[in-house]
N, C-alpha and C positions, 0 to 999 in steps of 0.2 A: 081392322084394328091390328090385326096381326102385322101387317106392310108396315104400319108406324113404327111399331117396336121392333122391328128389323131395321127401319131406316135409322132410328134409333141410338140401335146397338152401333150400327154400321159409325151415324154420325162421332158416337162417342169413341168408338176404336180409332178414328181417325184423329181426331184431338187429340186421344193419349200418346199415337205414335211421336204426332208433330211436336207433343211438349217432350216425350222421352229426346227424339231426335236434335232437338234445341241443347236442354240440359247437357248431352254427349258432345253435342256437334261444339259447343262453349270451352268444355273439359278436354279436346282432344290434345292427345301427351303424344301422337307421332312422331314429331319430329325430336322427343326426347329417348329414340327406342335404340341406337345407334351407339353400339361400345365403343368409348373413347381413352379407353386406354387400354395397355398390357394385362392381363391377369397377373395376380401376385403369381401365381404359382403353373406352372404348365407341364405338373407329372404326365408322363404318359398314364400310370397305370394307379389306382387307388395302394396306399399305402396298408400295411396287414391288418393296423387295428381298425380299417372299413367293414370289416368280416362282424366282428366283433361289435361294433355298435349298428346293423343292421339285424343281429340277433338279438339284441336285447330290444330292437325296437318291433320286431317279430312277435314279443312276449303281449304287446298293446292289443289285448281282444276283449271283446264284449258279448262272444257268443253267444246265442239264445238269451239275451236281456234284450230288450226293448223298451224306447219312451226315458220316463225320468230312471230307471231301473239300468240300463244299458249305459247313460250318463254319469252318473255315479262309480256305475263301475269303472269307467274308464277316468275318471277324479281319481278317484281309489288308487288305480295302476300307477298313474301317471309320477302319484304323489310316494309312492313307495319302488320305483323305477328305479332310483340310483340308492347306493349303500349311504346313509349320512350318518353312522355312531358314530366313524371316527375321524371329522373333521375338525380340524383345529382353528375353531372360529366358538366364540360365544354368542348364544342367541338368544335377545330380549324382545320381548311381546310389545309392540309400538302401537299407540292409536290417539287419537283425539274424535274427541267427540263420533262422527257415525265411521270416519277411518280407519280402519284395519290395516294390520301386517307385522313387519317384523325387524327389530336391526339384524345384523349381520356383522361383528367386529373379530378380526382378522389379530391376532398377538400386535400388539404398537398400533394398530389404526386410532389416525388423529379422528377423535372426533365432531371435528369442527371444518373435517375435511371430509364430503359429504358426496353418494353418489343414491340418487334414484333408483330403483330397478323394477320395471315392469314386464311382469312374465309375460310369456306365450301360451296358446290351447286355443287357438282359433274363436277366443271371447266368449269359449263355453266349460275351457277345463283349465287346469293349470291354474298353480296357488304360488305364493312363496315356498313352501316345502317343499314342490314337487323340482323347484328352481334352486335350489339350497346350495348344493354345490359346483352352479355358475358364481353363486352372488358374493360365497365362501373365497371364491378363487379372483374374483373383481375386487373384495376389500383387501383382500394381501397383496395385489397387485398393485394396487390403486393407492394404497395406504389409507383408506379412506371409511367411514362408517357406512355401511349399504343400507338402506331403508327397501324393503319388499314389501310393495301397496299390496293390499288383497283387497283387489279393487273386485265389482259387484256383476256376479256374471248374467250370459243370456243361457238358457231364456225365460229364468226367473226374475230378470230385473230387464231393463230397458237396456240398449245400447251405449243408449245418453247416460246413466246411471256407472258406466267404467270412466266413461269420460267424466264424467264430474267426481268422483273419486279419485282419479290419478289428478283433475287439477289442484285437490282437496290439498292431498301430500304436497304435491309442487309448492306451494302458500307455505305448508306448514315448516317444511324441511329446511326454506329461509331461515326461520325461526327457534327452530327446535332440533336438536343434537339427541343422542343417544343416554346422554346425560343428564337431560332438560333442556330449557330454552335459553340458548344458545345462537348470535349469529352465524351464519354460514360462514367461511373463509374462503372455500373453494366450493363448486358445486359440477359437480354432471350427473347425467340420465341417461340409462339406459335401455334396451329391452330389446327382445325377439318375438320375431313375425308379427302374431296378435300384438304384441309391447313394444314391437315397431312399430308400429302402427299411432299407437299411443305415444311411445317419447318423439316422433315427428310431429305429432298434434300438438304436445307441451309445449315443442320450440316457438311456434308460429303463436301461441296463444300466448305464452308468456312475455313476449315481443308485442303484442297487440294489445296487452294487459300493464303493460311499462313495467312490467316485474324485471327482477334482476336474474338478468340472462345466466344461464349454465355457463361454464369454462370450454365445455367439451359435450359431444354429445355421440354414443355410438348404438347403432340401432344394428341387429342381426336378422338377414333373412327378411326386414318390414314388408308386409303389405301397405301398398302407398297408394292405391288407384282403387275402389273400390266398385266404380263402373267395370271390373272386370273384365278391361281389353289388351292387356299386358299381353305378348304374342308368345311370353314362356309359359303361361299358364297353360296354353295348348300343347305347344310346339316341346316342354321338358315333361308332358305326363307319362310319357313311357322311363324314367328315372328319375323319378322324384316317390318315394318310396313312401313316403309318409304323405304327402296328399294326393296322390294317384287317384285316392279312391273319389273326389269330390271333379275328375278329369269330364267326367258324365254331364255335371251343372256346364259346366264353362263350353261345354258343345250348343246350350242352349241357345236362341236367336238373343242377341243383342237389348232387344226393348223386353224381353220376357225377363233377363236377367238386370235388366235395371229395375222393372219394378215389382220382381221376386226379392231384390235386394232394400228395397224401399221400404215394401212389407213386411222384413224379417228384422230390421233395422229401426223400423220407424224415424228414419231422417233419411233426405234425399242422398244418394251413394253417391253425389260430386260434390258434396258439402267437406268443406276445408277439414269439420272437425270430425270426420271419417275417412275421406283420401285428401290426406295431408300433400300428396303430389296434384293437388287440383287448386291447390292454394297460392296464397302469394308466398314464395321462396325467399325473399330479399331480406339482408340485416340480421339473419340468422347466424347462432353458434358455429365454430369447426366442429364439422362431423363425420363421423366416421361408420360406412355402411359395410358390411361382409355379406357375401352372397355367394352360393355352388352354383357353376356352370349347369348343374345335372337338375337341378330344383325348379320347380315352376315358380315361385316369386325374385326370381336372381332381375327380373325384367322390370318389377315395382321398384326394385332397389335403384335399379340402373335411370329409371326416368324421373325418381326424385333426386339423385345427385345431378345427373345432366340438368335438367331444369333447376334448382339451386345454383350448379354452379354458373349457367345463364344468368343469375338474377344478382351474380355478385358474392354468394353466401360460401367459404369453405368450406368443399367438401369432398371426399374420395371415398371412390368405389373398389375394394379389395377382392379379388374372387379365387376362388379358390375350383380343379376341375372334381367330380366323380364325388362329390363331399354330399350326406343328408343333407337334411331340411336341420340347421340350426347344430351342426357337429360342435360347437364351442360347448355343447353341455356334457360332452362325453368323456371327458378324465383324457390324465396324459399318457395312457396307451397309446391314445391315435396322434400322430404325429401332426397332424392338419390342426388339431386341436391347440395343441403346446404352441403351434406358429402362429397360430390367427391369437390366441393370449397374449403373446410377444408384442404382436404387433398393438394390439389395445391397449396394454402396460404403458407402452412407449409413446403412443397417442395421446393418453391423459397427461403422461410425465410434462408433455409438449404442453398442454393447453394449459395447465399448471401446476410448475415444476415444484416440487416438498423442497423442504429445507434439508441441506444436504446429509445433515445430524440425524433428521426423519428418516429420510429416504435409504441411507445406510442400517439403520434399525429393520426394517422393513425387509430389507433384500435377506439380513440375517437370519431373518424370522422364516424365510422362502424357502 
């Protein structure tokens, strides 16, 4: 009896590898791993206020908490991380029906001029609050009304449960301004890492959905591959400060990490509406990715724009060298910060330009 249930186990280990291996061997991004252009920026040496927002991300502990206790606290941190009394944006409580989050309007933001914004926290932290003063500094930029989904984390809620949250907003944000309901005029989405992840899922879904496409689309730092085989995820863990600590998972074997991800996820990890770079690329928005040289996702970023821009779809890769995981939320201390802003300002202006009467109010307001 015993010889069965080994032969068994054995037979069933063998199936699981060949469907993990199938699944992978379908999704493989290889040939999209190969940087294809200049870095925006090629300091030799990190700029002064790198000091400085490597301390304040030093402060992110959970010491002796553990489980939902330990999560929390670092919600908590997270969301009380940057100063937000004295931001000069007005902020209204937004939801429909089970949707959450928050406008975001900047002195003069049209509100008929609309941009998305989906946080980051690796789809288990991170709120609109904790994001405040990215989305504060994208609507004065932008000129535009910011909408912050507080879409539904893990792992109290399903994976699928963000995603269908953020495409909740996506529907609603057509429709509905900071005002009421409202057509849209102008539209983009944005987000970091984890909300990269998400506003590269909206593009493909709102395209497949015959919804009315964004203007513009800029994702920072996205996780886009979610089998796990990005070659920065290894090769950036000794500088990449803020997910260093998860360098331990990614050493795992390859089929353990597909269907550890399966299980934590509950949807296959080469499914389009989790790694958005496993999808079809084509007919998509201009978009705009940012990524440090020093970070372990600079590789996810780099194989969704390669592969995109294969498929036809606008799109560029900005990198920046010695930069955290996601420096656009660090204030204009840091000089990298103020440049990659610049550049996103001028991206939107591109994808669509305000009227010039707007656009002059706006800068005044800056």
């Amino acid at each position: 009896m015993g010889l069965w249930i080994l032969l068994g186990l054995v037979v069933v280990g063998i199936a699981l590898g060949l469907l993990a291996w199938t699944h992978l061997r379908r999704s493989e991004l290889t040939a999209f791993d190969e940087p294809r252009e200049a870095p925006f920026s090629e300091r030799a040496d990190p700029t002064e206020g790198q000091a400085d927002a490597l301390a304040r991300i030093s402060t992110l502990s959970a010491d002796g908490a553990f489980g939902k206790k330990r999560l929390q606290a670092l919600r908590t941190q997270l969301d009380t991380l940057f100063d937000l009394e004295d931001l000069p944006v007005e902020v209204r409580a937004a939801g429909a029906g089970h949707l959450a989050g928050e406008w975001v309007l900047a002195p003069g933001a049209d509100p008929d001029r609309r941009l998305l914004y989906v946080h980051g926290g690796g789809f288990v932290v991170g709120s609109p609050k904790s994001h405040r003063t990215l989305t504060a500094k994208l609507s004065q930029l932008a000129g535009a009304a910011v909408l912050a989904v507080d879409y539904r984390l893990m792992p109290e809620h399903r994976r699928t449960a963000g995603i269908e949250d953020c495409q909740t907003a996506y529907r609603w944000i057509l429709e509905n301004g900071p005002d009421g309901a409202a057509p849209v005029q102008a539209l983009f989405v944005a987000g970091d890492s984890a909300g990269g992840n998400l506003t590269l899922m909206l593009l493909a879904w709102a395209r497949d959905e015959g919804l009315r496409a964004a203007d513009g689309a800029v994702a920072l730092s996205p996780a886009t591959d979610m089998t796990l085989r990005s070659p920065t995820l290894r090769a950036n863990a000794a500088t990449d400060p803020i997910l260093r600590p998860l360098a331990a998972v990614f050493r795992l074997p390859i089929t353990l990490l597909f269907y550890g991800s399966w299980l934590l996820a509950r949807i296959r990890p080469d499914h389009p509406s989790v790694s958005p770079a496993c999808g079809d690329l084509s007919n998509l928005p201009p978009t705009l990715v940012h990524g440090s040289d020093a970070e372990m996702l600079v590789g996810d970023g780099r194989r969704w724009v390669n592969k995109a821009r294969a498929a036809g779809s606008p799109a560029t890769l900005q990198t920046w060298p010695h930069m955290v995981h996601v420096w656009q939320m660090f204030g204009p201390e840091l000089e990298e910060t103020r440049e990659a802003l610049d550049e996103i300002a001028s991206f939107l202006e591109r994808c669509a330009p305000r009227a010039a009467k707007s656009a002059e109010n706006i800068a005044s307001q800056a």
